[in-house]
ROSE-4610 file (N, C-alpha, C; in Angstrom, 1 decimal, always signed):
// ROSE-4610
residu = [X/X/X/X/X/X/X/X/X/X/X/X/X/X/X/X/X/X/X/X/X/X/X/X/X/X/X/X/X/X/X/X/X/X/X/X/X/X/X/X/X/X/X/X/X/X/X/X/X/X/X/X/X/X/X/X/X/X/X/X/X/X/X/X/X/X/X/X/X/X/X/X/X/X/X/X/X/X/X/X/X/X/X/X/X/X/X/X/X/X/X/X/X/X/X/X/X/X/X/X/X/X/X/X/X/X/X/X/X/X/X/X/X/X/X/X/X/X/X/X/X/X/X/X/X/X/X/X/X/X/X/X/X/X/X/X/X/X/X/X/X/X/X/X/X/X/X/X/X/X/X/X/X/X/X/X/X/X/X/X/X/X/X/X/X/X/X/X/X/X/X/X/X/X/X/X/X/X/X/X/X/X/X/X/X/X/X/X/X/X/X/X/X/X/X/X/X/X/X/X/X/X/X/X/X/X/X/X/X/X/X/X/X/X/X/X/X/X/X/X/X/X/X/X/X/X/X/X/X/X/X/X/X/X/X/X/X/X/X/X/X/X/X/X/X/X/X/X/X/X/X/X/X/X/X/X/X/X/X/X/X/X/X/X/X/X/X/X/X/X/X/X/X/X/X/X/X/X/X/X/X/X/X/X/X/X/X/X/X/X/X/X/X/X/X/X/X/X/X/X/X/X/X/X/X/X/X/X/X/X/X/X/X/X/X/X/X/X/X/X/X/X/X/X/X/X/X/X/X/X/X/X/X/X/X/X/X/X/X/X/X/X/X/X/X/X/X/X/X/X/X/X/X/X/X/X/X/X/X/X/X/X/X/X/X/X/X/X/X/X/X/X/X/X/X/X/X/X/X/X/X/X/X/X/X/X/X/X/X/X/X/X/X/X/X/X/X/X/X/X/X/X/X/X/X/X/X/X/X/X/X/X/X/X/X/X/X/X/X/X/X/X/X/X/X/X/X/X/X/X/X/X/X/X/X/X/X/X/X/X/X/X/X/X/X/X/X/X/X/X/X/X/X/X/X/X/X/X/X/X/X/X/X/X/X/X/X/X/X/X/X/X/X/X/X/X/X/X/X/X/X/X/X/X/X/X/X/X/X/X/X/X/X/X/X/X/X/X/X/X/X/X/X/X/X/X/X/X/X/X/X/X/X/X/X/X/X/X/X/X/X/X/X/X/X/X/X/X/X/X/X/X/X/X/X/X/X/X/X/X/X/X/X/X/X/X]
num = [1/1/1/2/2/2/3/3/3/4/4/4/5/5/5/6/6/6/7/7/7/8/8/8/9/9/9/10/10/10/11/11/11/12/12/12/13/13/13/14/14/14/15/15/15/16/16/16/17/17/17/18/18/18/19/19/19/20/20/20/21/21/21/22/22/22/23/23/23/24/24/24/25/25/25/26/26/26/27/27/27/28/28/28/29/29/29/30/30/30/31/31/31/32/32/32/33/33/33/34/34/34/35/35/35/36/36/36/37/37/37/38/38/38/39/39/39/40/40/40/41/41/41/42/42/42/43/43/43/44/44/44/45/45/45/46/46/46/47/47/47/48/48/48/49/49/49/50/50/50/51/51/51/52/52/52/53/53/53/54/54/54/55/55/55/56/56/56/57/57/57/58/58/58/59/59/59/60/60/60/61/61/61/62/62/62/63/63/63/64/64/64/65/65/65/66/66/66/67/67/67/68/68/68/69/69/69/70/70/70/71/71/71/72/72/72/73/73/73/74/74/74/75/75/75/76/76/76/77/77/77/78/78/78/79/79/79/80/80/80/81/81/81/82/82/82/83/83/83/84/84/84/85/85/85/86/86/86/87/87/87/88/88/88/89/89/89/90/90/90/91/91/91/92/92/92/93/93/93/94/94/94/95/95/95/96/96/96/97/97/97/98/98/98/99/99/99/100/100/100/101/101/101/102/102/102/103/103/103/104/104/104/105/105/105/106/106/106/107/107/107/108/108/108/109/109/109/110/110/110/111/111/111/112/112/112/113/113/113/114/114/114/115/115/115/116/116/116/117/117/117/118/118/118/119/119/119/120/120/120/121/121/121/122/122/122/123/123/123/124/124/124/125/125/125/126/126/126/127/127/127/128/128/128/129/129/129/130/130/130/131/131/131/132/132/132/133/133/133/134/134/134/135/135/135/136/136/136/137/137/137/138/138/138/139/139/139/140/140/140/141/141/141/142/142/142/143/143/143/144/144/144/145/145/145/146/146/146/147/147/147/148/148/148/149/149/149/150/150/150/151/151/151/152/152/152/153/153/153/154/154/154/155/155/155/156/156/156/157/157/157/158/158/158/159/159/159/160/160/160/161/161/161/162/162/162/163/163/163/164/164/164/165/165/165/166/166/166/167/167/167/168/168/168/169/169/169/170/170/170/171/171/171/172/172/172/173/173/173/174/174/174/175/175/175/176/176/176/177/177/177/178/178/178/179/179/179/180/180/180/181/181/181/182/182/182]
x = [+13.1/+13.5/+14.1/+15.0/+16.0/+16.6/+16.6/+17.7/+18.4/+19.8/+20.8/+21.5/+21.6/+21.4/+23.2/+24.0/+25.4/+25.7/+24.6/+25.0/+24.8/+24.1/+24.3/+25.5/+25.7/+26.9/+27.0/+25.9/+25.3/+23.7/+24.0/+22.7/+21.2/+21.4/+20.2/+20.1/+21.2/+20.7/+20.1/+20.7/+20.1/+18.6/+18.5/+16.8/+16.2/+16.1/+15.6/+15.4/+16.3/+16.6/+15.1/+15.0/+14.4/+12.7/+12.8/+10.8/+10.6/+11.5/+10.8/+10.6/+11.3/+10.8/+9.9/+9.8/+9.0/+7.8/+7.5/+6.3/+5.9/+6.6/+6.5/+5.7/+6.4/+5.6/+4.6/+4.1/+3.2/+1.6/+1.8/+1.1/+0.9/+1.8/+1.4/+0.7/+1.1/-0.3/-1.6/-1.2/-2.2/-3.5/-2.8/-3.4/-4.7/-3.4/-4.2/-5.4/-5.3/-6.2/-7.3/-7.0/-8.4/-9.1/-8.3/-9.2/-10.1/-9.3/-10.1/-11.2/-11.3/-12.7/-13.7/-13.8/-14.9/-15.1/-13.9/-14.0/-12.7/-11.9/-12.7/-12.0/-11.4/-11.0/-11.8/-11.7/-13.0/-12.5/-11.0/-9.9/-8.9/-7.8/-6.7/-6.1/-5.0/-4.3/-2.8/-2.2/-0.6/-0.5/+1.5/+2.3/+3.0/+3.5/+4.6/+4.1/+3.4/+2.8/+4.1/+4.4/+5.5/+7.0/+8.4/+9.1/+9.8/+10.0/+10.2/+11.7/+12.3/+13.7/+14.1/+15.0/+15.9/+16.4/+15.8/+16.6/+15.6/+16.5/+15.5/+14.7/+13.5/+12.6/+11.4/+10.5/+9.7/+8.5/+8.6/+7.2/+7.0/+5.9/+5.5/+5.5/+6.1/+6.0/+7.2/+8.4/+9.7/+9.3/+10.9/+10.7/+10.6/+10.4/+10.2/+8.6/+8.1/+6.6/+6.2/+7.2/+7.6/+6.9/+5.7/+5.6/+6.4/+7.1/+8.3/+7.6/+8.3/+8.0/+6.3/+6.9/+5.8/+4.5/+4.7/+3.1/+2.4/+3.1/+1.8/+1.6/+2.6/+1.3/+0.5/+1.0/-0.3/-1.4/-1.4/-2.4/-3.2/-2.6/-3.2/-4.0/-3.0/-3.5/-4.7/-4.9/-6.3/-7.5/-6.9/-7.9/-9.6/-10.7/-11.8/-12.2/-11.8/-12.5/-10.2/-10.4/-9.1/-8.6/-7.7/-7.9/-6.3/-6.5/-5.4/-4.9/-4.2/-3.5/-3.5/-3.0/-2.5/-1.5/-0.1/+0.4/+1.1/+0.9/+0.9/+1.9/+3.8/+4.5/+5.2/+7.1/+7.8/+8.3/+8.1/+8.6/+8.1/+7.7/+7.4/+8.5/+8.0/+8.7/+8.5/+9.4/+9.3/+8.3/+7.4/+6.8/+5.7/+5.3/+4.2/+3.3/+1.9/+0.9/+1.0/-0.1/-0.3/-1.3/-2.2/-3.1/-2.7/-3.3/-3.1/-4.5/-5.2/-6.8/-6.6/-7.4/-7.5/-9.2/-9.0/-9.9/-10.1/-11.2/-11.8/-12.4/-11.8/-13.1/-13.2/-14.6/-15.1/-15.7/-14.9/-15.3/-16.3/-16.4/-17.6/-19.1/-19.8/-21.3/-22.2/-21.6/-22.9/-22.2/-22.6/-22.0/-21.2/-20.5/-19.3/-19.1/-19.4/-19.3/-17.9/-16.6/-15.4/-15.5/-14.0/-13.6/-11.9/-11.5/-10.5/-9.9/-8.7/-7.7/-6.5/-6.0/-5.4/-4.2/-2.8/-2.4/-1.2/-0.6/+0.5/+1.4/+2.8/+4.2/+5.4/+5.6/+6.7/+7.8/+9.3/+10.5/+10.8/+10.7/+11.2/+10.2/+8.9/+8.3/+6.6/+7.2/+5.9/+4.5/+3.5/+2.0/+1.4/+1.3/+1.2/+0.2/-0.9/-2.4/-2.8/-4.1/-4.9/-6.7/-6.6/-8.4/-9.0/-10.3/-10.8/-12.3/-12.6/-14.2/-14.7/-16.0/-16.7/-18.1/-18.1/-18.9/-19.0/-20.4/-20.8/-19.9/-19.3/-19.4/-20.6/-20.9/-21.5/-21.5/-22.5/-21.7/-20.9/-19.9/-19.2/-19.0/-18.5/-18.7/-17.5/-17.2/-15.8/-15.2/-13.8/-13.1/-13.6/-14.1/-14.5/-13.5/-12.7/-12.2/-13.2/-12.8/-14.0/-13.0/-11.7/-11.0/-9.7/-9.5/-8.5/-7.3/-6.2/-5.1/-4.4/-4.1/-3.9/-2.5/-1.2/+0.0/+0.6/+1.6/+2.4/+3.5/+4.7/+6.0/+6.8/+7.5/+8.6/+9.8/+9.9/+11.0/+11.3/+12.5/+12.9/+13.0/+12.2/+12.8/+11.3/+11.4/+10.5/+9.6/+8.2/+6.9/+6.3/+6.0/+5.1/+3.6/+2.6/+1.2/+0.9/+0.3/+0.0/-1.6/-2.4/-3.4/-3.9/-5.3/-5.5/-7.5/-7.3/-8.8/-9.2/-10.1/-10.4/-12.1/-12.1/-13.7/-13.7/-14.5/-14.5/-13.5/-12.8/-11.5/-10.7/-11.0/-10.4/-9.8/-8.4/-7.6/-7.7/-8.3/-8.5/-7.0/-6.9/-5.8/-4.9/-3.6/-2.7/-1.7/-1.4/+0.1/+0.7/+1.6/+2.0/+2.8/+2.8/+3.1/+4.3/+5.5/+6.2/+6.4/+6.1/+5.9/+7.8/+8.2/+9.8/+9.1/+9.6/+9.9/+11.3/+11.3/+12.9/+12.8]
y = [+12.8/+11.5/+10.7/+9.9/+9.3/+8.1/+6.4/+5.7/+5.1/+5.6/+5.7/+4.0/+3.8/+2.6/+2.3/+3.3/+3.3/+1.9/+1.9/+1.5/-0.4/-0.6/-2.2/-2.8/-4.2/-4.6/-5.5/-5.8/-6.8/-6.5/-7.3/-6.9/-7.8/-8.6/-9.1/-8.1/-6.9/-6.2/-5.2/-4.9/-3.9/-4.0/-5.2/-5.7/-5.6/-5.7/-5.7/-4.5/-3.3/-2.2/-1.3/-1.8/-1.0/-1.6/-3.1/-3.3/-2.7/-2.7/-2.3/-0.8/-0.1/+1.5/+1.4/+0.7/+0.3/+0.2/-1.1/-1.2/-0.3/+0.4/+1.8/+2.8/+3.4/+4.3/+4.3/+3.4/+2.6/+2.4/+2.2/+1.5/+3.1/+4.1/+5.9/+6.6/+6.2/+6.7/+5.9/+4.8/+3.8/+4.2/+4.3/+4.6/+6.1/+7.1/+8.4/+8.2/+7.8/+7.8/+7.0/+5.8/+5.4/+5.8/+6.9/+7.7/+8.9/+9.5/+10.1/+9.7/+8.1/+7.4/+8.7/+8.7/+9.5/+11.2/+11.6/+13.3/+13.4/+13.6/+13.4/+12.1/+11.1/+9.9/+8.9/+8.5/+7.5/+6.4/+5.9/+4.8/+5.1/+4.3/+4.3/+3.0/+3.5/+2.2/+2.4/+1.5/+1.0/+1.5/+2.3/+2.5/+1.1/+0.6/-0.3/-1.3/-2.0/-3.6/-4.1/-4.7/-5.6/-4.8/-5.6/-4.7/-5.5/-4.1/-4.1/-5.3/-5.0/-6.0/-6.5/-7.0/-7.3/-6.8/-5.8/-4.5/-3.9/-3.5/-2.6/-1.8/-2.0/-1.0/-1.2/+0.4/+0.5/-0.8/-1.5/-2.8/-3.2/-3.8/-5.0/-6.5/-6.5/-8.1/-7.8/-9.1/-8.7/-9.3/-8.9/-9.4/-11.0/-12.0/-13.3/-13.3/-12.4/-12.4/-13.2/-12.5/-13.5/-12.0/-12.1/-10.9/-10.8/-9.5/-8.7/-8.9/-8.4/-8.4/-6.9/-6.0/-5.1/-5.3/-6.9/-7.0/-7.4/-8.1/-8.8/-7.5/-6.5/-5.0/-4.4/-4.5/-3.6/-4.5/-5.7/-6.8/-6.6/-6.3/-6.5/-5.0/-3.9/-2.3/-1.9/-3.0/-3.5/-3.9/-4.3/-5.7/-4.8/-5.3/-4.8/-4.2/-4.7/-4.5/-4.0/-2.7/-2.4/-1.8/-2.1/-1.3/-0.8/+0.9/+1.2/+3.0/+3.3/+4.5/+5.4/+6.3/+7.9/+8.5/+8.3/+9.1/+10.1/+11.5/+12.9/+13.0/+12.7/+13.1/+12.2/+12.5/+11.2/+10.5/+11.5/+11.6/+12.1/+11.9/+12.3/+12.8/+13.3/+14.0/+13.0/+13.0/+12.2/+13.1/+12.4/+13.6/+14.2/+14.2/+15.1/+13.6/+14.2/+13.1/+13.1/+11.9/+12.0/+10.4/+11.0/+10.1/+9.4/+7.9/+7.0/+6.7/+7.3/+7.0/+5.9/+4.5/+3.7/+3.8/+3.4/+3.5/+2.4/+2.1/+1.3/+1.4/+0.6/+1.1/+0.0/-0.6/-1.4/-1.1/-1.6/-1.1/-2.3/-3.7/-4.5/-3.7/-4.2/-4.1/-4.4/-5.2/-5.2/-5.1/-5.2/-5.7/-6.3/-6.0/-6.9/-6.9/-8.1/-8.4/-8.5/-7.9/-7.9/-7.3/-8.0/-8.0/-7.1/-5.7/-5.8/-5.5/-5.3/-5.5/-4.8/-3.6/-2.6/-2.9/-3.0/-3.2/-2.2/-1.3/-0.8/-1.4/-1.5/-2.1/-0.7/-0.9/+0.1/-0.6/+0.4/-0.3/-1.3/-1.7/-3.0/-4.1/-4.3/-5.1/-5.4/-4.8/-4.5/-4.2/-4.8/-4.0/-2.8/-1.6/-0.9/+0.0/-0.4/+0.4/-1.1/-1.7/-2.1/-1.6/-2.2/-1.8/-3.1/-3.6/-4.7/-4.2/-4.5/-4.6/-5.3/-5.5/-6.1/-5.4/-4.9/-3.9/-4.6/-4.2/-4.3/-3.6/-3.4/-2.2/-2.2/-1.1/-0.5/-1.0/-1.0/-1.5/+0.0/-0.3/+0.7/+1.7/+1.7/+3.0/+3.4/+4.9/+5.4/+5.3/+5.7/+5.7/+5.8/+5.2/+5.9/+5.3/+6.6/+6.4/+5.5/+4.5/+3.5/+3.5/+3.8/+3.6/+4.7/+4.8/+6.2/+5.2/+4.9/+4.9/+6.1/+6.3/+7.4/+6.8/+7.7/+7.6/+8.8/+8.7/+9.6/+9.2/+8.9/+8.8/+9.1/+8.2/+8.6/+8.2/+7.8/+7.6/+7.3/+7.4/+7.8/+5.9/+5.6/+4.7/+4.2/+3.2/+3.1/+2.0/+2.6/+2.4/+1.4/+0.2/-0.9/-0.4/-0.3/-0.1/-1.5/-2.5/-4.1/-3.6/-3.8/-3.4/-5.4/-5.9/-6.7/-6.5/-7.1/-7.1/-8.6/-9.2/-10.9/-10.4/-11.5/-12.3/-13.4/-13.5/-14.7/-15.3/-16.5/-17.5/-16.9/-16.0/-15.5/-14.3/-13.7/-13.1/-12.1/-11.1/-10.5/-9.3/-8.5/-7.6/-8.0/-7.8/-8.2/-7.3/-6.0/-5.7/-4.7/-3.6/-2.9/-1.9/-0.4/+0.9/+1.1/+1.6/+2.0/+3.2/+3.3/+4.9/+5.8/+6.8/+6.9/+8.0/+7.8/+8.8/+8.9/+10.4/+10.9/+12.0]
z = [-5.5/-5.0/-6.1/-6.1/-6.7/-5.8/-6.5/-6.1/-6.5/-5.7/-5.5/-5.6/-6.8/-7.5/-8.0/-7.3/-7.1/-6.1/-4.8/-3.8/-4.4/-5.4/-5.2/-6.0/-5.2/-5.6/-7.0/-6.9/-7.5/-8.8/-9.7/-11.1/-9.9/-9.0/-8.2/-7.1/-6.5/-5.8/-6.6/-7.7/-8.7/-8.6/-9.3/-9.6/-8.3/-7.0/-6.4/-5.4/-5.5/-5.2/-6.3/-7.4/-8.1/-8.4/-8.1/-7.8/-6.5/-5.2/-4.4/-4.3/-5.5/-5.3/-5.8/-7.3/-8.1/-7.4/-6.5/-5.9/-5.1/-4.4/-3.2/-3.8/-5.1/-6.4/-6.2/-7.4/-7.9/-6.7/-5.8/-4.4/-3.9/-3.6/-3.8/-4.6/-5.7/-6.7/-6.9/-6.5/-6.8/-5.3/-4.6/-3.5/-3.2/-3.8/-3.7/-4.6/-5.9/-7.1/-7.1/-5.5/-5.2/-4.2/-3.5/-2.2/-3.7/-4.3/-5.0/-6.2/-6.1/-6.6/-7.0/-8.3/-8.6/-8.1/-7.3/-6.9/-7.4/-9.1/-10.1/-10.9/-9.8/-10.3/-11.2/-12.0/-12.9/-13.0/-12.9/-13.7/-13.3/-14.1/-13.8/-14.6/-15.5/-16.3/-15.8/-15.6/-15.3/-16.7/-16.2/-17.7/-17.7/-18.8/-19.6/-19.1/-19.4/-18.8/-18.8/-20.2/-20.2/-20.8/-20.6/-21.1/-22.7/-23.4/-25.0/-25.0/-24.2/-24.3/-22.8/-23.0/-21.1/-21.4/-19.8/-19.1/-18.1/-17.1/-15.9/-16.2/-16.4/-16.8/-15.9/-16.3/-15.3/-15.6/-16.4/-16.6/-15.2/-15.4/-14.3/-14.3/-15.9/-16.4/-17.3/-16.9/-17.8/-19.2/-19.9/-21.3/-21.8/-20.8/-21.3/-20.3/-19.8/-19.5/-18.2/-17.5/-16.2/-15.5/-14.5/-13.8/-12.3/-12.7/-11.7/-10.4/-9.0/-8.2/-7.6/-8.8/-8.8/-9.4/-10.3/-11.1/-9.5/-8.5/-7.4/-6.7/-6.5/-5.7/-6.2/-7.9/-8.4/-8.4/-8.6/-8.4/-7.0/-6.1/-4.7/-4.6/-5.3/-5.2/-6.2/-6.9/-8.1/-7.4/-6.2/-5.9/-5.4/-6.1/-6.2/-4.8/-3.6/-2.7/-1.9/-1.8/-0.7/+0.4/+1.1/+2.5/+2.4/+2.9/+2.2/+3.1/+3.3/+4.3/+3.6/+3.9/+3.4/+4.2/+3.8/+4.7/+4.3/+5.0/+4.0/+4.1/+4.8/+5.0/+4.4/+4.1/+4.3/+5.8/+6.7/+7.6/+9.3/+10.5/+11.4/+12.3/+13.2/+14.7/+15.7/+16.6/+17.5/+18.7/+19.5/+20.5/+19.2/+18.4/+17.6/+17.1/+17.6/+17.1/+15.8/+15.4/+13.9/+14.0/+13.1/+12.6/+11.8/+11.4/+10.4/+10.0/+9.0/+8.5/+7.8/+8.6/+7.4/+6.5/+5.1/+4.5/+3.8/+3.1/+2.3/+1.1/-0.1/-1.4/-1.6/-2.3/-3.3/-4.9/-5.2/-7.0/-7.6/-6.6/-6.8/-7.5/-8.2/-8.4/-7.4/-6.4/-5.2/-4.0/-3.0/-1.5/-0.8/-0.3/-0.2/+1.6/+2.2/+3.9/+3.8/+4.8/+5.3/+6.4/+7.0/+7.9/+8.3/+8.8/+8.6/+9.7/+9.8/+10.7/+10.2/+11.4/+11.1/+12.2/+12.4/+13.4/+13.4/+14.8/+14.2/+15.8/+14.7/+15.3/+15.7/+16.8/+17.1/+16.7/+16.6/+16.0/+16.5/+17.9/+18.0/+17.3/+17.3/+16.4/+17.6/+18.8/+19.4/+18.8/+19.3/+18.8/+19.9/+19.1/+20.1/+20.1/+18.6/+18.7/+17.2/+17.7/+16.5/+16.5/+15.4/+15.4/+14.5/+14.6/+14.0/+13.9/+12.7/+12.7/+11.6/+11.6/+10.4/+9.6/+8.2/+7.8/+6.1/+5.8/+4.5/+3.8/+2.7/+1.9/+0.7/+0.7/-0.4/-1.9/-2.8/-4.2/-4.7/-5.1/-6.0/-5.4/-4.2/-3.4/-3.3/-3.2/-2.8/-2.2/-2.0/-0.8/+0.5/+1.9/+3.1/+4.2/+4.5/+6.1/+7.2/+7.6/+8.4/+9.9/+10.1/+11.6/+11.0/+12.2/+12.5/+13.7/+13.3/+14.8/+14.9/+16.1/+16.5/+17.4/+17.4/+17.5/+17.9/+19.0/+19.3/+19.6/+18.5/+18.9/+20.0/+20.8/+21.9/+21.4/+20.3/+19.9/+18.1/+18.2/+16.4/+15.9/+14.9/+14.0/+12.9/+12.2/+11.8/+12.4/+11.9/+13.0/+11.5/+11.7/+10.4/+10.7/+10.2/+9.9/+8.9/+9.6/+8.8/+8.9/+7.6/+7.2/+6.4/+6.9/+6.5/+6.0/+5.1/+4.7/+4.2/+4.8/+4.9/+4.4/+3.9/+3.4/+3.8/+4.8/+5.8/+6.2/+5.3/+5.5/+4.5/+3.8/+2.7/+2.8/+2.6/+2.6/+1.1/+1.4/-0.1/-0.5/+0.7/+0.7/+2.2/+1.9/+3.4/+2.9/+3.6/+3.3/+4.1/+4.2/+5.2/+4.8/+5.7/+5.1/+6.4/+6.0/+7.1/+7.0/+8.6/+9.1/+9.9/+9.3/+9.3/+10.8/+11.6/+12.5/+12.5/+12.7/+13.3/+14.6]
């Protein structure tokens, strides 16, 4: 995978062509390495915090220490308590099921009451499966699959998956995976 960084016209399409791969990356690995919490994940440190000069690079915080658009996902993909997808493909079949596991980890030292909310959008922007519940987590506990949506495409385009995780009036993770059917 490669992008194709020909196509912008502009040094603001440039920059913005390259946090949001940036963020996409980053939110992939960040993601698998917290399903694998402890089987045999322990940590996890971000490369290049900040960058050595001005210029596109992979940092998270530019060179006058302004954080890029990628320091707020890793921020959110940090966040002690996360609710977060797996999705094994780049790509689905139209007509062929496929699960969406959501999961949960808390890297808290004690218990943590949330509430989360899984919603999925067909291409036109319809809601067309959600799930809601409310559960302790565990202190420090691993990754656990807690809801499953379940989907069978009738048609090609991309499908949103909006994943939210609240503490009471509080909004701890909010964000969203798009699913490519063809």
């Amino acid at each position: 995978y490669w992008l194709d960084w020909r196509t912008a016209n502009t040094l603001e399409t440039l920059v913005e062509m390259t946090q949001e791969y940036q963020s996409a990356i980053n939110r992939f690995y960040i993601d698998r390495l917290r399903h694998a919490k402890y089987r045999p994940t322990g940590g996890l440190l971000p490369f290049m915090f900040n960058d050595s000069n001005p210029a596109i690079q992979w940092s998270i915080v530019d060179y006058w220490r302004v954080p890029k658009r990628s320091y707020h996902a890793m921020r959110q993909a940090f966040h002690p308590q996360y609710i977060f997808t797996l999705l094994d493909r780049d790509s689905y079949a139209v007509g062929k099921p496929l699960d969406l596991p959501i999961y949960l980890v808390n890297d808290a030292h004690r218990a943590v009451p949330v509430q989360l909310e899984a919603e999925l959008f067909d291409p036109e922007g319809r809601l067309i499966a959600s799930a809601e519940r409310a559960l302790t987590l565990p202190p420090d506990c691993m990754a656990m699959e807690v809801d499953r949506l379940r989907l069978t495409p009738d048609r090609a385009g991309l499908y949103r998956l909006a994943l939210a995780l609240r503490q009471g009036e509080a909004t701890l993770v909010d964000h969203s995976y798009t699913v490519t059917v063809e």
